[in-house]
N, C-alpha and C positions, 0 to 999 in steps of 0.2 A: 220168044222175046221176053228179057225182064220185065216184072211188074215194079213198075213206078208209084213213089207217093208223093200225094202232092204237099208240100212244104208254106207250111201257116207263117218261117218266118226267115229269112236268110241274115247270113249276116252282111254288115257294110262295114265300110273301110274305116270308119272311128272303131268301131267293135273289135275289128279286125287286129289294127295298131294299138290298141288299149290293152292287149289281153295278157296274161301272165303267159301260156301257150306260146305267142308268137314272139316275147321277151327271150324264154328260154331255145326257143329254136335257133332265133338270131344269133343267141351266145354259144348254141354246140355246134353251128354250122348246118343246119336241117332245112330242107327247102320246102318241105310239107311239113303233115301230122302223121301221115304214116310212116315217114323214116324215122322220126322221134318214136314212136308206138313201136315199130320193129327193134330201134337200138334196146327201149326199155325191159322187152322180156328176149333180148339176145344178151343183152351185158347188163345183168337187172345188181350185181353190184356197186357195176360206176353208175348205174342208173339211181340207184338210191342215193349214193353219198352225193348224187348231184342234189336230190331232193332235201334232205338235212343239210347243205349249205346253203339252200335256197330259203329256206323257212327259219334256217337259225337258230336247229335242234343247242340247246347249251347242253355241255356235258361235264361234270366234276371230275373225270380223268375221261380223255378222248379214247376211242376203239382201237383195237392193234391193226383189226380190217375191217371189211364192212360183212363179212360173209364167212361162215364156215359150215361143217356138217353137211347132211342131205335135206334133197326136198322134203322130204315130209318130215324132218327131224331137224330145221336150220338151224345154224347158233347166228343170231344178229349181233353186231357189235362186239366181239369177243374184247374184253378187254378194260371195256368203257365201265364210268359208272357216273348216275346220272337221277335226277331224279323233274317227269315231264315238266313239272310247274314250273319250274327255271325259265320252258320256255315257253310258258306262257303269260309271260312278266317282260317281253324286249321291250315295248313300245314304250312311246314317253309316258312320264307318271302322270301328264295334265290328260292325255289323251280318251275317250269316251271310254269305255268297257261294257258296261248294260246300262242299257235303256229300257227301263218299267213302269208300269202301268200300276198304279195303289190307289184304289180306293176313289177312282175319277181322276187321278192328275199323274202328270209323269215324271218321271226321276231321270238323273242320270248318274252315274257315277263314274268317278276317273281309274285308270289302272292305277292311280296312287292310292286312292281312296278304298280300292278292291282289295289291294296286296296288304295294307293295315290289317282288313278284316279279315284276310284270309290268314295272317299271319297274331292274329284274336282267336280264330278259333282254331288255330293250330296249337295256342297257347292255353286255352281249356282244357285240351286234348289231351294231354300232356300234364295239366293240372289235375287231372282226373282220373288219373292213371294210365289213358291208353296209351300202347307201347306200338313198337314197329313191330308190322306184322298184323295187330289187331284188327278185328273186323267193326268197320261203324256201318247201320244198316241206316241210308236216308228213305224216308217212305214221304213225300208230300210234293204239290205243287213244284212245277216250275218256277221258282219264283229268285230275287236276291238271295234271300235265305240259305236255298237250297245249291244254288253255285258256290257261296261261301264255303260251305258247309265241305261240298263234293272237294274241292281246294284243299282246302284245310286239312282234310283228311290224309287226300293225296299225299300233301306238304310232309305231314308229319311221318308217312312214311307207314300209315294203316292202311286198310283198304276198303272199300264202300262197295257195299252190298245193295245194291240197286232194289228197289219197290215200286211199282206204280202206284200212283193214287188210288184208280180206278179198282185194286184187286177188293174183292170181300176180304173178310177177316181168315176165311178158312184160306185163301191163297195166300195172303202177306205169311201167315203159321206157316205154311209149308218151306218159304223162304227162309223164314228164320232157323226155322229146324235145320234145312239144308248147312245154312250157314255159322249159326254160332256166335250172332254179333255181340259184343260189350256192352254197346250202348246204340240205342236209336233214336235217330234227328227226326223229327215230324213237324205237324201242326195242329194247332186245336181244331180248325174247321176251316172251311173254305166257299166259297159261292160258285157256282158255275147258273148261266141263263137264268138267275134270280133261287134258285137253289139253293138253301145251306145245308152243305156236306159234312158230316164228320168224317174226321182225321184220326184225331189225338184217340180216341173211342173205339176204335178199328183196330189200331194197332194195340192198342191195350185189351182188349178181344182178343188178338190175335197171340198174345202170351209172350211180349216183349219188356225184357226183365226192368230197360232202365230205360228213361225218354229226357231228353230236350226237345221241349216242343217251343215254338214260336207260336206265342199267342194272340188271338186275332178278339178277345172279347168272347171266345169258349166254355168259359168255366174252369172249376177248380182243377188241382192235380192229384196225382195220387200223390201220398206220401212217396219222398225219395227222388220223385220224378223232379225236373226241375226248369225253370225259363229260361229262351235263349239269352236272352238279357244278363240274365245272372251268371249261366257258364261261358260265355265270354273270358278270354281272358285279359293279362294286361296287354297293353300298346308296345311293348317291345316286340323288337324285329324276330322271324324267325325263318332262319333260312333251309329251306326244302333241305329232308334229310334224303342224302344219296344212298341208291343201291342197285344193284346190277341192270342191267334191263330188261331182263326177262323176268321180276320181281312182280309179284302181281300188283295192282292199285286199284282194281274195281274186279265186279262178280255180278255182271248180269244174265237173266236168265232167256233161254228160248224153248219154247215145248219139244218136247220128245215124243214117239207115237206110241211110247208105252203110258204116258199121264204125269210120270214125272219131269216138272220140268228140268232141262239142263243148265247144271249150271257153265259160267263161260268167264272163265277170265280174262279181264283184259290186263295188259300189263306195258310198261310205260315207254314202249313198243308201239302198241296199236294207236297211240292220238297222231304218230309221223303218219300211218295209213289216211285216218280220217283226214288232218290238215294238208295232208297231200292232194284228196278228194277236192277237197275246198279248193286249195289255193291255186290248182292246172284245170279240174271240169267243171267247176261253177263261179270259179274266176275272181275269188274274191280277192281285194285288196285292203291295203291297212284303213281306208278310208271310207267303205262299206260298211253297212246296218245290216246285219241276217236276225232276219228273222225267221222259227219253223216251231209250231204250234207242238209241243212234244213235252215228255219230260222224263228224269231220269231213269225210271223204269222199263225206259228201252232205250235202245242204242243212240238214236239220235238227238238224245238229251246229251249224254257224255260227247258223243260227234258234234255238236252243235259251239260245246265249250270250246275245246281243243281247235277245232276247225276255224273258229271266230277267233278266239285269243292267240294261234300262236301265229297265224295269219296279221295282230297287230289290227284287227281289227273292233268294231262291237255288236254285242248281240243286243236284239232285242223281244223282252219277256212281256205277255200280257196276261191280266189274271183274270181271265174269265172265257168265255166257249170262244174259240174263233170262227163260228158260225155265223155271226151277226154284225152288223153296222158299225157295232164299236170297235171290233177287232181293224175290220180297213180303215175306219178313220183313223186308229191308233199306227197303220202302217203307215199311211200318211201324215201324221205328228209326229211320229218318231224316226222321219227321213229312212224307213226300211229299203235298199238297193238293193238285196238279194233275199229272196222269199221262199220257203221251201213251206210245200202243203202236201198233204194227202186227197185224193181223188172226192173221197164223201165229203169235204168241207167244199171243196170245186162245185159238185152237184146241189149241192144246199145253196151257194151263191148263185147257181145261175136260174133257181127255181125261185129262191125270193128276190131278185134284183139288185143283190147287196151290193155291187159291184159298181152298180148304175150313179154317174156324178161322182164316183170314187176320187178322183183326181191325183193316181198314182204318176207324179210325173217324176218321183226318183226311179220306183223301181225299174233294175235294167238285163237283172235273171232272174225268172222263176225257176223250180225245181220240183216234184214231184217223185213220194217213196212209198213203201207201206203195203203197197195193192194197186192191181193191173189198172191203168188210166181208162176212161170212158172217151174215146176219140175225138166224139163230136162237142163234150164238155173241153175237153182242151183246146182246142178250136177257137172257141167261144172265150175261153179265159187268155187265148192271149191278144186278142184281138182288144179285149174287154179290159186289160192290164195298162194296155197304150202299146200293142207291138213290141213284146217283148221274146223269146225263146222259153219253152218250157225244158230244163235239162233231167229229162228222165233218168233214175235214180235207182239201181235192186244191186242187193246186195244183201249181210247180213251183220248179226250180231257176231258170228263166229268169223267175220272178214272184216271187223274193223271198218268198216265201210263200204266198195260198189265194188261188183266186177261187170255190169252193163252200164254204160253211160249213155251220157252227149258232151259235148264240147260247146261256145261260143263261136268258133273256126267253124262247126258244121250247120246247114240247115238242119232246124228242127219240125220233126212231122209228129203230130198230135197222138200220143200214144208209143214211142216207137222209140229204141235204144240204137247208138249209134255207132257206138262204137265199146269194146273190152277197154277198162280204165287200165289208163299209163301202169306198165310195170307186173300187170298179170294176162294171160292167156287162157284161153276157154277151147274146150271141145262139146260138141252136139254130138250123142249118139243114139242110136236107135236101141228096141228093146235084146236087139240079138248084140250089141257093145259095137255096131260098126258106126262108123262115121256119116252124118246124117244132118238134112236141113232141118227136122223136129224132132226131138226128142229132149233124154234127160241132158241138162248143162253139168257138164264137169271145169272144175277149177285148177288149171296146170301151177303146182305151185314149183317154190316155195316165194313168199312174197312179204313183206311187212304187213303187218297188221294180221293175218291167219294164225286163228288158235293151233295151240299146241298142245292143249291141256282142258281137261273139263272135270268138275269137282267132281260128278258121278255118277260117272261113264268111262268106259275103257274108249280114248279117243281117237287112237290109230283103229279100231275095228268099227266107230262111226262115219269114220272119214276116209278111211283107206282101206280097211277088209273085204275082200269080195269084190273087188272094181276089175271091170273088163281088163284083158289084153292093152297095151297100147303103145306106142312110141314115144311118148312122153309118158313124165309122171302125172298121176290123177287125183285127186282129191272131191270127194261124192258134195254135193252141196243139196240137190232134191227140188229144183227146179225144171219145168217144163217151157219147153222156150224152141221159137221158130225163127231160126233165118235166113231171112226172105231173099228173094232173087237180086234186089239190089240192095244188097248188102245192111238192111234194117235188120234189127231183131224186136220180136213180138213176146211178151211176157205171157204163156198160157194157164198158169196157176202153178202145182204141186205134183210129183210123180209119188211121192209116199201117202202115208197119213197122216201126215200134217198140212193143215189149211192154215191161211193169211183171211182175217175176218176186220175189216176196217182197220189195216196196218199193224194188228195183233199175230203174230202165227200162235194156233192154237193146237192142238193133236184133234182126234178123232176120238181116242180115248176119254182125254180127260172131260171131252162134251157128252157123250158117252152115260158116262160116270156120273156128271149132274144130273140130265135129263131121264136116266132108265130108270128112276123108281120108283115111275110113278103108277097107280091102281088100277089094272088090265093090259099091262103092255108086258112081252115075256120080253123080244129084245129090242135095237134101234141100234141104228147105224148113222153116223151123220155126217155129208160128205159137203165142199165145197163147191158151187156148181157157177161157174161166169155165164154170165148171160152172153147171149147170141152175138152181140156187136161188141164184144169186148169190154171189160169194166171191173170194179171188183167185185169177188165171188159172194153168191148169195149161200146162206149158212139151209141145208134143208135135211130133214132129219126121217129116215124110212123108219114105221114100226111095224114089227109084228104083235101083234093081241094075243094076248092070254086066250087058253081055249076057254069059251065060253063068254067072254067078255065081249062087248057092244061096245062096236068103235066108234071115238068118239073124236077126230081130228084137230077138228077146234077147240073142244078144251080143253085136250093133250097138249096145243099148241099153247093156252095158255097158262095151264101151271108149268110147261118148260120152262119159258118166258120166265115164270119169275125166279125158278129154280137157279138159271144161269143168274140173273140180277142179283139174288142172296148169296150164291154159294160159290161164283167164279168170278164172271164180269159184267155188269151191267151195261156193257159197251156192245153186246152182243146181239144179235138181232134173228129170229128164226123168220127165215122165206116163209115153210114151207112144211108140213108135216105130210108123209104119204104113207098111206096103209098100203102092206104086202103081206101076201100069204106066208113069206121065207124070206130069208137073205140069202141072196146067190153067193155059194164058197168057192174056194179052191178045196181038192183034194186030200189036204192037209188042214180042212175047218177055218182056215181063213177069210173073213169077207173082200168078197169081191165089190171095194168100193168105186173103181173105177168105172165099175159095170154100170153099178148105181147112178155115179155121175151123167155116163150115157143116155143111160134110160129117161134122165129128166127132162121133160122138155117144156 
């Protein structure tokens, strides 16, 4: 007999008739979501051009088709040229754009009032020498600034080199080495939970030749460096320069399991992926508030733009931890209807109350991405929201956005994916490559928004070298994922070496790397281990001791601790240190971390 889950929230017949889903069904003739989902990856070319008519892709000469070449090597749009921003400029000019939070009071600004300033620092850009093609590296908050900035960029026809704030100085260097930027947008400083962070100091650390920094009351510059105030440029119009679509416009990064991260182009291709996401599985419309606590330095910062604005709709930014009281009141000020979190911000609301008297009566989708959900936390949060759906969310940097969803059209069960997003296909196989309810997730392509390129790495032998036999074509993604007898999928971590550490994917290595060097340890292996009821993985790290050295757990565990805080991510958090006599190999000297993960308990 199938195992059943029991469903925290169904949907009703306003939900039902409301939806963009059940808009575009009515229009191709589809009597469910599975004859849609089947047409999408049977005729995934009329299935897309359905999608760019639906969204209002603008193009400066239209495509000859929608499709040509192989899976693993498409050509999208042969023909076209186009440049994203175009369409992320339909709505009216009076119409909201972002909604932020400064300093205690909040803002809002118009898509008129956006496109000025996007089309200002387009105008800087440009006064300053950067040409098409150029690399601008944004490193700083989520904030106005840094949308303008990511825009502007785009506009002109350069491409943005994604940073998280969050990196030390030695990671932002390795970014910029990788990349080669012109110039870098930052900030002097910034506050997170009564914190003042530097910014501007970091990246200047980090060996970044030229800055515009937005100054917060930081302090002085270096010679050369310069305010955003002042690189501004003038108020004339500047209209997005075109170029093919497969042209890059951003460069962000995801770890690799050798230390180096990869880099990933996206290109002006992947925002139809992401606003596609948006606009059919979380349902948004021109007259929605999203908001999702992120920022450029991963995916769902650039996802969050594109997704909001070509959708015609507005995002909304807060500057400071969304951990606390202020960030929900702020949802609630700032009329937020669709809210995208990660699972540790969930668990910190429901252990301090923050949620409690919230009086979320817009919001009418949640979302959830980053790392595996905690069950009984989501539960809890949608009960706790005003009975809302939570639409589980995995996917990646190198897909543009989701290949596991939900829908509004489905019941949503606390932790649990419901369905492959419109237009891509999946296969589950086992360790021998056969077809199987658990194992590693493969991605049938070829689909909008899948890389096709990565700065450096050979990308066909990341993503397609070595993959099983099959009937379709396959494409490796390195997920471990179960689907269940009625028809749910369960997110079970990682099948390589690489972990997902509070919505960060990390390597093994590059954790590795920080933690091993320290006084009596010879090696250490550090694996990602999910707890028992499902959740996100806890970071635990096995050592072997120096011969002769006196183990010392605890306070291996604490200069780790700060070692990742200085020299990777301060976002990181060690479970767990375990003393071993060995690290269990393979034959070939490799660790066996899988083993490791088993053994923990």
């Amino acid at each position: 007999m199938a195992e059943t889950h029991r469903a925290a929230w169904r949907p009703d017949a306003e939900t039902v008739g409301h939806a963009n889903l059940t808009a575009a069904m009515d229009d191709l003739g589809f009597d469910s979501y599975e004859d849609l989902y089947r047409w999408s990856i049977e005729s995934r070319p009329e299935f897309w051009k359905m999608v760019i008519d639906r969204l209002g892709i603008v193009f400066a000469e239209p495509p000859s088709q929608i499709l040509d070449g192989s899976p693993d090597d498409p050509i999208w749009l042969p023909g076209a040229r186009m440049n994203i921003v175009d369409s992320c400029f339909t709505a009216p000019d009076e119409h909201t754009a972002v909604v932020y939070r400064r300093n205690g009071a909040d803002h809002r600004t118009s898509y008129g009032e956006l496109r000025v300033l996007v089309a200002r620092f387009a105008n800087g850009l440009t006064a300053h020498g950067i040409q098409v093609g150029d690399r601008v590296s944004i490193a700083m908050p989520m904030t106005i600034e840094a949308v303008v900035a990511y825009l502007g960029t785009v506009a002109a026809g350069a491409v943005v080199v994604s940073i998280a704030d969050s990196f030390a100085p030695h990671e932002i260097a390795t970014r910029l080495r990788l990349t080669d930027p012109k110039i870098t947008i930052t900030q002097d400083r910034f506050e997170r939970s009564g914190r003042d962070l530097p910014m501007y100091e970091k990246v200047v650390e980090a060996g970044a030749a030229w800055c515009v920094v937005v100054e917060t009351g930081g302090g002085a510059l270096r010679d050369g460096d310069i305010s955003w105030d002042r690189f501004l440029g003038d108020y004339g119009a500047f209209p997005p320069v075109p170029g093919l679509p497969g042209d890059h416009m951003n460069i962000l990064f995801s770890s690799g399991t050798t230390g180096e991260p990869k880099g990933i182009p996206w290109t002006h291709l992947t925002p139809i992926k992401a606003a596609m996401d948006g606009y059919f599985h979380h349902d948004i419309h021109s007259d929605d508030v999203v908001a999702w606590p992120t920022n450029l330095g991963w995916m769902l910062g650039p996802w969050l733009i594109y997704a909001t604005l070509i959708n015609g709709a507005a995002m909304a930014l807060f500057d400071d931890a969304p951990t606390g009281r202020g960030f929900v009141d702020f949802v609630r000020g700032a009329g937020v209807t669709v809210l995208g979190l990660v699972p540790s911000i969930v668990a910190v609301w429901r252990s301090t109350g923050a949620l409690d008297d919230a009086g979320w009566t817009e919001v009418r989708v949640l979302s959830s991405s980053g790392e595996a959900s905690v069950p009984e936390d989501y539960a809890w949060l949608m009960e706790a929201a005003g009975g809302v759906p939570v639409i589980e969310y995995c996917g990646g940097t190198e897909i543009g956005g989701g290949y596991l969803i939900g829908t509004v059209l489905h019941d949503a069960v606390p932790a649990m994916f419901t369905t492959p997003t419109l237009g891509l296909d999946v296969r589950i196989l086992d360790e021998r490559g056969r077809s199987a309810d658990e194992g590693e997730l493969f991605v049938v392509p070829p689909s909008i928004g899948l890389s096709q390129e990565l700065l450096d790495r050979d990308h066909y032998a990341v993503y397609y070298g070595g993959l099983p036999a099959s009937d379709v074509p396959l494409r490796r993604h390195g997920d471990h994922m179960e689907r269940l007898p009625d028809g749910y999928y369960r997110a079970l971590g990682r099948v390589d070496d690489t972990m997902n550490l509070g919505g960060i994917k990390v390597s093994s290595a590059e954790l590795e790397r920080t933690v091993g060097g320290i006084e009596g340890i010879a090696e250490v292996a550090a694996v990602a281990v999910p707890p028992p009821g499902g959740g996100p993985s806890r970071l635990v790290v096995y050592v072997v001791p120096s011969e002769g050295a006196d183990p010392d757990p605890d306070a291996w565990k604490i200069e780790m601790q700060q070692a990742l805080r200085s020299d990777l991510n301060p976002l990181f958090r060690i479970e767990d240190v375990v003393v071993i006599d060995e690290l269990p190999r393979t034959a070939s000297a490799k660790v066996m971390r899988r083993e490791l993960r088993e053994r923990y308990e």
